[in-house]
N, C-alpha and C positions, 0 to 999 in steps of 0.2 A: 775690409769690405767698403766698398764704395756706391752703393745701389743708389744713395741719394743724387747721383750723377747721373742717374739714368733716366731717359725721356717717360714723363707720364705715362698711364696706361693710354689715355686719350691721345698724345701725341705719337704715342707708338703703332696704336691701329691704325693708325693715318698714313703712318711714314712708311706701315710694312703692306701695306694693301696700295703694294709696286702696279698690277693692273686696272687702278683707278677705282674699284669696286671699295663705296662704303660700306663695310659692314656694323655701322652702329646708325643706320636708318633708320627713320620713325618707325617703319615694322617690326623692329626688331628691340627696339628700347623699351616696350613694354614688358619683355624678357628678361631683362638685364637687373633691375633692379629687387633683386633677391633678399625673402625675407625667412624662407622655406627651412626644409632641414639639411641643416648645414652639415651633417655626418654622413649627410644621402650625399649632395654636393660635393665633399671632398673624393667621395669614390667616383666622380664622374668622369675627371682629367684620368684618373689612373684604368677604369672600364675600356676610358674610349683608347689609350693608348696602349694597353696589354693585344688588342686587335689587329694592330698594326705588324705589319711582314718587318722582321728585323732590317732589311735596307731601310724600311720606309722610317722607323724608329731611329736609328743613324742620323738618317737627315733631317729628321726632326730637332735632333739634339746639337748639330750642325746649324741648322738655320734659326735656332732658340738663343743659343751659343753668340752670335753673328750680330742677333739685333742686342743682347743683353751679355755681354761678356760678362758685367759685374756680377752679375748671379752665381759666378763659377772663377775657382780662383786657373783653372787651367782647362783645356777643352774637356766636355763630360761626354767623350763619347764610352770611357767607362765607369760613367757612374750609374748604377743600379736605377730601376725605375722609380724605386718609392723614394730615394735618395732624391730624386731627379725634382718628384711632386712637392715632397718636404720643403725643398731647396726653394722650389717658384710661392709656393705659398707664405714660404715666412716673408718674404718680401714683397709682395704681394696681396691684396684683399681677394676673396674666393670669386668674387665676382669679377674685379681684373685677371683673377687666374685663367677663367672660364675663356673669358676673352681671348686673352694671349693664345690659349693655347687652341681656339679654333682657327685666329686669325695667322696663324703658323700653318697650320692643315690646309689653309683654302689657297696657303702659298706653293705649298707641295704637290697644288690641284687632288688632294685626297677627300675627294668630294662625298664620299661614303660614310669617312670620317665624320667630315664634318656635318653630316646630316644626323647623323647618330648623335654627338654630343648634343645640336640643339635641341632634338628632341627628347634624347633624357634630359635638357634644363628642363624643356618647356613640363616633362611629366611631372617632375621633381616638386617645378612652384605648384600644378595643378593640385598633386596629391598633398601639398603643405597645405593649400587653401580647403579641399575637399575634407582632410581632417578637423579644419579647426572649424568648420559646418557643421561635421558631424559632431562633435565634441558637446557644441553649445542645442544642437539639437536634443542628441539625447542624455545632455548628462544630470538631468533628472529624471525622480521619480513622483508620482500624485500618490502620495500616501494619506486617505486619511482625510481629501479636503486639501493638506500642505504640500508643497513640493519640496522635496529634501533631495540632496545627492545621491544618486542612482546606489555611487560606488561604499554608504553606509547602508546601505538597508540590502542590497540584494544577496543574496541567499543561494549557492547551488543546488538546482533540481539533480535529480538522478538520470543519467543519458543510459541507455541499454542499447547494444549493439545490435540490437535484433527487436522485433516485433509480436504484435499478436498476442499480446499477455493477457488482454483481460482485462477486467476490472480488479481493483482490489476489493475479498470478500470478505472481511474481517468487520465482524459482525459483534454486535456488545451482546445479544441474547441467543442468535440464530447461529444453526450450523449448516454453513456451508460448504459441501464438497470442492477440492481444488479443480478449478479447470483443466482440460488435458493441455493448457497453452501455458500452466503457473507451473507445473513439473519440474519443470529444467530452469534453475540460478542460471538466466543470461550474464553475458559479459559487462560488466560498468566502466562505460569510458568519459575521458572528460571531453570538455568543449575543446581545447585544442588539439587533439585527434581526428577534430572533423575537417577534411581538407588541409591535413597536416602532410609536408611535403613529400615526407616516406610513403605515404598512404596513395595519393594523389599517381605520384611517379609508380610505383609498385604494383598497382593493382589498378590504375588507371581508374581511380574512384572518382570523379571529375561531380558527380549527381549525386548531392546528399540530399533526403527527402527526411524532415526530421516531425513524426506525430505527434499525437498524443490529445486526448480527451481535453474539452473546453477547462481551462481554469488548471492545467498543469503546468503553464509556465512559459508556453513557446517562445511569445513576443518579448518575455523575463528574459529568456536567454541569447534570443537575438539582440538584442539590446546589450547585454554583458560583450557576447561577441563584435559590436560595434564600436562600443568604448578601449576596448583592450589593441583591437585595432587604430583606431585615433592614434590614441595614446604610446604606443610603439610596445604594448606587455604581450602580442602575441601576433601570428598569421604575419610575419612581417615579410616572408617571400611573395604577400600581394602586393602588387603596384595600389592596384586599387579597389577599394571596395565600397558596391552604391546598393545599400537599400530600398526597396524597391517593393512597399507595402499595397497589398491589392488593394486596402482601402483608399491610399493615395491614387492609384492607378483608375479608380473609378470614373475620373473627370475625364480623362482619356476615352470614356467608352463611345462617345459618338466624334463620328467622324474619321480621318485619315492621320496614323499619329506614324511614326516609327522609333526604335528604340533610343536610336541618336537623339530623338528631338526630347523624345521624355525627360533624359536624363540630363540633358541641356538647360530645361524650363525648371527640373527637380535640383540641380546643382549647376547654376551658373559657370562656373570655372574651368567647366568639361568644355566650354563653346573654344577655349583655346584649340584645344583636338582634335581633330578628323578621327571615324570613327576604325579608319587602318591603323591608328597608332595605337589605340589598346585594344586590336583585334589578333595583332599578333605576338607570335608564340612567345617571344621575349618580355612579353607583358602580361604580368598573372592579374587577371581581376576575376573577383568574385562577386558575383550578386546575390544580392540577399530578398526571396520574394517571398514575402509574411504573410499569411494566411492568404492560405490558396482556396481553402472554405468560403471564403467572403467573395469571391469572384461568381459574380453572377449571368456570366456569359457559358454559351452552350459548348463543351470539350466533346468535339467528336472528330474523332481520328478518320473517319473515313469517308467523312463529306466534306472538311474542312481543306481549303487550300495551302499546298506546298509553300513554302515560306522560306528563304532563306538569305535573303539580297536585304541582310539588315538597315542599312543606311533609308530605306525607299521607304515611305507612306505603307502603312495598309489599316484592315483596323485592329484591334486591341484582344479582340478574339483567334483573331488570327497568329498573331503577335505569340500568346499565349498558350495557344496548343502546338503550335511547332515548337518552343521553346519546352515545351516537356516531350514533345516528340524526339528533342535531343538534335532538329534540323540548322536551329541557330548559334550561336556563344561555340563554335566548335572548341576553340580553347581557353573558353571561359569555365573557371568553377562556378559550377551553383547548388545553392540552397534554398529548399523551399519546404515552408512550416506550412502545416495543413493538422486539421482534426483529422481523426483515423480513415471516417469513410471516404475520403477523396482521393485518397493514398490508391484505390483504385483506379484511379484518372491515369495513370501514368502507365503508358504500354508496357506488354511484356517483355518487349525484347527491346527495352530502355535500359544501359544499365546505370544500375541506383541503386546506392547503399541507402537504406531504410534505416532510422534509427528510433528510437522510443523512450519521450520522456515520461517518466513514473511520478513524477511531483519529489516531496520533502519524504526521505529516513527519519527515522527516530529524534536522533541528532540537531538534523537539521530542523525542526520543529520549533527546537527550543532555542535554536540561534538566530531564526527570523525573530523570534521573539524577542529578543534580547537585542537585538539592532532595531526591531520598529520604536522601542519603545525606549526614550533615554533616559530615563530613570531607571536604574536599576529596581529598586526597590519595588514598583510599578511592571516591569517587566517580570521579575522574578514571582511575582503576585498575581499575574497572567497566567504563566508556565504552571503551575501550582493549581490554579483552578482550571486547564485546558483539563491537565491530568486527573484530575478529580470527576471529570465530565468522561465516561469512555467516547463515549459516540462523538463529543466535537472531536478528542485527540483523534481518535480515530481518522476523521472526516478532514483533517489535519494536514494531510499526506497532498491535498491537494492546493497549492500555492496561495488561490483564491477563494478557498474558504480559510484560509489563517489572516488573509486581510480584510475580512469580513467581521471575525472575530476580535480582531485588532483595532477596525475600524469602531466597533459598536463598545471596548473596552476603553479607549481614547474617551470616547462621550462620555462614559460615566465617570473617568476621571477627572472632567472636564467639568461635569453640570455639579457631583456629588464631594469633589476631594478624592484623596487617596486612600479613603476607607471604602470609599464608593462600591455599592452590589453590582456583581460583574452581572451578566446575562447567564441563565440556565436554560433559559427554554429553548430545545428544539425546533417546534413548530415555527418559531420567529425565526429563528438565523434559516432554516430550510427554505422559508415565504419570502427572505431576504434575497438569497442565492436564486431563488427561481426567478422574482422577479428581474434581478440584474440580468440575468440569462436573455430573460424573455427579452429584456427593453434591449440588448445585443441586436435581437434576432429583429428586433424592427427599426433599430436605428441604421443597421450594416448589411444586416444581409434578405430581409423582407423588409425594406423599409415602405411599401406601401401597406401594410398589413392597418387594418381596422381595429377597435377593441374587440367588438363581435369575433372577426376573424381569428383574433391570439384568444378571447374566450373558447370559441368550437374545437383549436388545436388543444389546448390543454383538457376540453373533455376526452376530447379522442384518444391520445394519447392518457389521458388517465383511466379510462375505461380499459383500455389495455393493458395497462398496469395489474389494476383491481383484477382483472379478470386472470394474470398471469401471479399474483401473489396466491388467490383461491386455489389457486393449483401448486402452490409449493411451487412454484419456476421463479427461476432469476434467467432465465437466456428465452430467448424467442432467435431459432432457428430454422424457421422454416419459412421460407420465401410468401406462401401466399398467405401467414398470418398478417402480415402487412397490411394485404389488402379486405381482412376481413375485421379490422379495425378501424378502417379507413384511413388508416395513418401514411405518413410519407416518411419512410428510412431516414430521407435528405433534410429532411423537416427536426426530425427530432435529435439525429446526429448532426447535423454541420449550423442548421440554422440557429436551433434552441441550444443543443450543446446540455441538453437532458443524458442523452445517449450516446453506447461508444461504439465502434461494429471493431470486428475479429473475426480471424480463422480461426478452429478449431480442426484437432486430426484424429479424430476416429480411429484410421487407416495408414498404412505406410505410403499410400499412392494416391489417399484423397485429403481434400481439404474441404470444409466445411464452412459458410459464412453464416460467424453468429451475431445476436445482439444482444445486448444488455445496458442499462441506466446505467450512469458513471460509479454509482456503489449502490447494493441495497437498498440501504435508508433510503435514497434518491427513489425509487420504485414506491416504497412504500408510503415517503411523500403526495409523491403526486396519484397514487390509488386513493388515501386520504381525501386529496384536495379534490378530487373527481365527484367521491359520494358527497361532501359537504357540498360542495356548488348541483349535485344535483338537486339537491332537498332544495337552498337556500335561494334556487333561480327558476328552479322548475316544478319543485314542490311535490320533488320523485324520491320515493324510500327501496333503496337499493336493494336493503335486506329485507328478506320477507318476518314480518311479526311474530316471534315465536318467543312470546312473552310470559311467563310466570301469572298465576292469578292472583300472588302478589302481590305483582308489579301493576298488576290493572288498574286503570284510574287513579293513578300518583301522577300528580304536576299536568293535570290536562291543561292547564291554561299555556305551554309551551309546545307549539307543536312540534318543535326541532327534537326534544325530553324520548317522544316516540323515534326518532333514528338513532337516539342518544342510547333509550334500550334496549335496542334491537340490537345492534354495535356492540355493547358491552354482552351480551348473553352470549351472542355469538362467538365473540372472543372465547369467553369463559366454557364452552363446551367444546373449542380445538384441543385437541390431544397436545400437541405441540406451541410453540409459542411464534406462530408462523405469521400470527396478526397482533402479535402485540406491541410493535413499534405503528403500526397501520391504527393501532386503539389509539396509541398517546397520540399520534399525530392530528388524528382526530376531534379529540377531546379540546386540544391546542388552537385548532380552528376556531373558536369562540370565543377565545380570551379577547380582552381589549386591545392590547397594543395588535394583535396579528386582525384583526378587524377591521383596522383602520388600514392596514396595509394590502388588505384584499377592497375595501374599499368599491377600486376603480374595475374589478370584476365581479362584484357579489353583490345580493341584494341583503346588505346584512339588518334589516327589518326584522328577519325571522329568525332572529338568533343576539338580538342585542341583550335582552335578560337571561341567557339563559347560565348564565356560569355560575351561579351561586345551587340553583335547580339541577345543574351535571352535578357539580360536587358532592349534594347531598345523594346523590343518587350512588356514586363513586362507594360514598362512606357507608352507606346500606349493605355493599356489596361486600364489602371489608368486614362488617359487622358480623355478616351470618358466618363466618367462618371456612365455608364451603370448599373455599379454593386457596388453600395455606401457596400454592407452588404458583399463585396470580399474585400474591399481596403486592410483593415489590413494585410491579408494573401498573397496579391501581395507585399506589401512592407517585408512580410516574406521572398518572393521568392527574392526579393534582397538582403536582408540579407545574404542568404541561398549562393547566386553568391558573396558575397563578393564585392558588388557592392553600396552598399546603400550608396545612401547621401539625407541627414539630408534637408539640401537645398533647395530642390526638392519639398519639404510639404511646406502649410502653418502652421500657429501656429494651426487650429484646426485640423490637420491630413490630410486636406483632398489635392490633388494636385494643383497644379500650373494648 
């Protein structure tokens, strides 16, 4: 071997570029210095010469031959092609290889050639840069206050190949009929399924539209699928993949933007690319558009202008509905996360695989648990009291109440040690979860909303509730209960993220549009938090008086005592226990800690003494005996007051 005889790579471009043409120009040395993936890189010489007509390959190996004999101990017109690659690279650095081997094509005038190879460098560096954005972008997580790596703490949700499920109705006291949408065990698919390349190519699934109720996980899982991408563990048949969050897209909304420029401004490194080089078909890219809910522009298909001359200005609305019209990205995949009822947005004769995530299984409950939390000890001390709680596990399934829970167990290990009292009360983690909702709904997707204004929606919406529990309902199905709530579908499904909407099918040939709060509890929640804000701001008693004579004239000096016993009688005379999570909830509204946290909604004046005057009232009830099949859920309601003592029982539950 003799290579060390052979002219530089620098002096060899010079010597072999016979028609005076430099090709190591200032244009083009921003190219050259490669830092990229070098595994992408090695298939680049061998891509771009597999293309090449077997004459044109001859004389490639011919004119390669000619300038670099030592490469080869006799002529290679029959040495194999990866023999060929091998050969130039060990003698060679990948980025002299690159070289050589365009500046051999642009001698053979294989001008096709050579445009292909630069422009797979130039994708190559782009997609190396564009990873390592994304990387540092999302490769954490806010858990807690802290940021920890995404890739410890995250957790698989459940993906369903299908839609329309429903809420989950698994209830600690109530029985709930299954929906006609929970019958049939859909398909469980994982994340790499979605725009996986059998799928893609097969059945031409090109439009994944992935649901699911506030607080399941979406953003969770786009996020998973952006790091695994980075990182080369999946989707690696994409060139490229650009996130493309409607919250980020918001600054775009005034004025004249186009796709090219977005992503140009959102990732620097795309400005290398005209936007024909990842528009066509040899170039898989996928976008990723995160909450389609939070887009507060008007989608209407049939006044909105045709759109398809990507590269041109227009604005962001427009932009947006032809891109689910399916007018734009003709050979782009895309993905876009949305809460359930928007999922209507999307034409009929769009085709789009719909998918649906479900939140945490069983399983998976106790393994967020077990990664949020690094002590074991601590973690396993969690997992142990979720389950001892039915209604948190329960309430569990959903991603963002286990870091709620997570979050409020951190504190107490924090302020108390590791003996520290977890949280029991419902009525606070609920008041918690509402309020984050609510402050959602006005920091993204109403962000002009007043207090007044998120006070009037949570009546309305609560009166609807209360009025829909009195009746034994969990679904509101009928189009003009809406309007006779005064509530807005869009309001309480997409902006609050309260509620989920679904089909239902009755019929073989119909479909039905239902609603429902994202679980029970959540209904009877905010029915709760309705009749307390009526007393406590408006000095209105929902239930009418139907009070024991008794109970007459006990605790007059509390006027909240008269809702307190009207509440509890009424409870106590349901046949069924249809109001008895709507009692604790209730009751819970008073305590201290959940007062301070209604605070910035409530006039809590009329109701700051009044927890020691519920309980004794609680205890009265327990006393007379009357309702052995209530006990449990009056000793809930002291719970609920933060009031419970243990004492008070005998050993078989029942009172003193």
């Amino acid at each position: 071997h003799h290579v060390e005889q052979a002219l530089t790579p620098a002096q060899s471009y010079k010597s072999m570029a016979s028609d005076g043409t430099n090709t190591m120009d200032d244009d083009n040395k921003s190219y050259t210095g490669y830092s990229g993936d070098t595994a992408a890189q090695r298939s680049l010489i061998s891509d771009t010469l597999k293309k090449l007509a077997r004459w044109e390959l001859r004389d490639f190996k011919t004119k390669l031959w000619g300038h670099f004999p030592e490469l080869f101990y006799a002529s290679p017109e029959h040495v194999d092609l990866v023999n060929l690659v091998d050969r130039l690279l060990e003698c060679y650095s990948l980025e002299a290889s690159l070289q050589i081997t365009k500046t051999v094509l642009a001698e053979l005038k294989l001008t096709a050639a050579v445009d292909s190879l630069w422009l797979e460098c130039v994708r190559n560096q782009v997609r190396y840069e564009l990873r390592e954005i994304l990387k540092e972008k999302y490769a954490e997580a806010d858990v807690g206050g802290e940021k920890r790596p995404f890739d410890e703490i995250y957790t698989d949700p459940r993906i369903y190949s299908k839609t329309d499920f429903g809420p989950n109705i698994e209830h600690e006291v109530a029985t709930i009929p299954k929906l006609s949408t929970n019958k049939s065990e859909p398909k469980l698919i994982t994340l790499n399924d979605i725009h996986a390349p059998e799928n893609v190519d097969r059945y031409d699934l090109q439009f994944v539209l992935v649901t699911g109720m506030a607080g399941s996980g979406k953003s969770m899982l786009v996020q998973r699928l952006i790091l695994d991408w980075s990182h080369g563990r999946s989707h690696q048949h994409v060139t490229f993949l650009f996130p493309l969050t409607f919250r980020e897209l918001k600054k775009f909304a005034e004025g004249k933007v186009s796709l090219l420029s977005i992503i140009n401004e959102l990732y620097p490194p795309t400005t290398k690319l005209k936007f024909e080089d990842i528009s066509k078909e040899d170039c898989k890219v996928m976008w990723v558009f995160d909450g389609l809910d939070e887009f507060s522009g008007k989608i209407d298909f049939f006044n909105t202008e045709l759109y398809g001359a990507y590269p041109d200005p227009t604005s962001l609305n427009v932009i947006v509905v032809n891109l689910l019209r399916g007018r734009i990205l003709f050979h782009g995949l895309i993905l876009v996360t949305t809460r359930s009822q928007v999922k209507r947005t999307i034409p009929y004769d769009v085709h789009c695989w719909e998918v649906q995530l479900q939140g945490f299984s069983e399983p998976q409950k106790d393994e967020y648990f077990t990664k949020r939390f690094k002590d074991e000890a601590q973690a396993a001390r969690v997992i142990s009291h979720v389950k001892s709680l039915k209604t948190f596990h329960i309430m569990c399934h959903l991603p963002l109440f286990c870091s709620l829970i997570a979050d409020e167990c951190q504190r107490a290990f924090t302020e108390q040690g590791s003996q520290a009292e977890l949280p029991k009360s419902l009525t606070n983690m609920y008041t918690k979860l509402m309020l984050l909702l609510m402050r959602q709904l006005r920091s993204f997707r109403a962000p002009g909303r007043t207090a007044d204004e998120e006070r009037d929606f949570l009546m309305d919406t609560g009166k609807m509730a209360f009025t829909m529990l009195e009746k034994g309902a969990f679904l509101l199905d009928k189009s003009y209960e809406w309007e006779q709530h005064g509530v807005s579908d869009r309001e309480v499904v997409d902006y609050s993220g309260f509620g989920t909407e679904f089909y239902i099918k009755p019929m073989i040939l119909y479909r039905e549009k239902a609603f429902s709060f994202i679980h029970p509890t959540m209904q009877e929640y905010i029915a709760a938090l309705y009749v307390f804000l009526s007393f406590t701001n408006q000095g209105k008693m929902i239930f009418e008086r139907q009070l024991k004579s008794t109970l007459k004239g006990i605790f007059k000096g509390s006027k909240i005592m008269e809702l307190y016993k009207s509440a509890l009688e009424r409870n106590l005379k349901c046949e069924d226990a249809k109001m008895d999570f709507f009692l604790r909830f209730l009751f819970g509204m008073s305590a201290r800690e959940n007062l301070e946290l209604l605070a910035p909604i409530c006039n809590t004046s009329q109701c700051a003494s009044a927890t020691s005057d519920a309980a004794a009232l609680i205890r009265k009830r327990m006393r007379d005996g009357q309702h052995p099949d209530r006990m449990r859920n009056l000793e809930h309601c002291l719970e609920e007051l933060g009031v419970c003592d243990p004492s008070a029982e005998t050993s078989n539950g029942k009172p003193r």
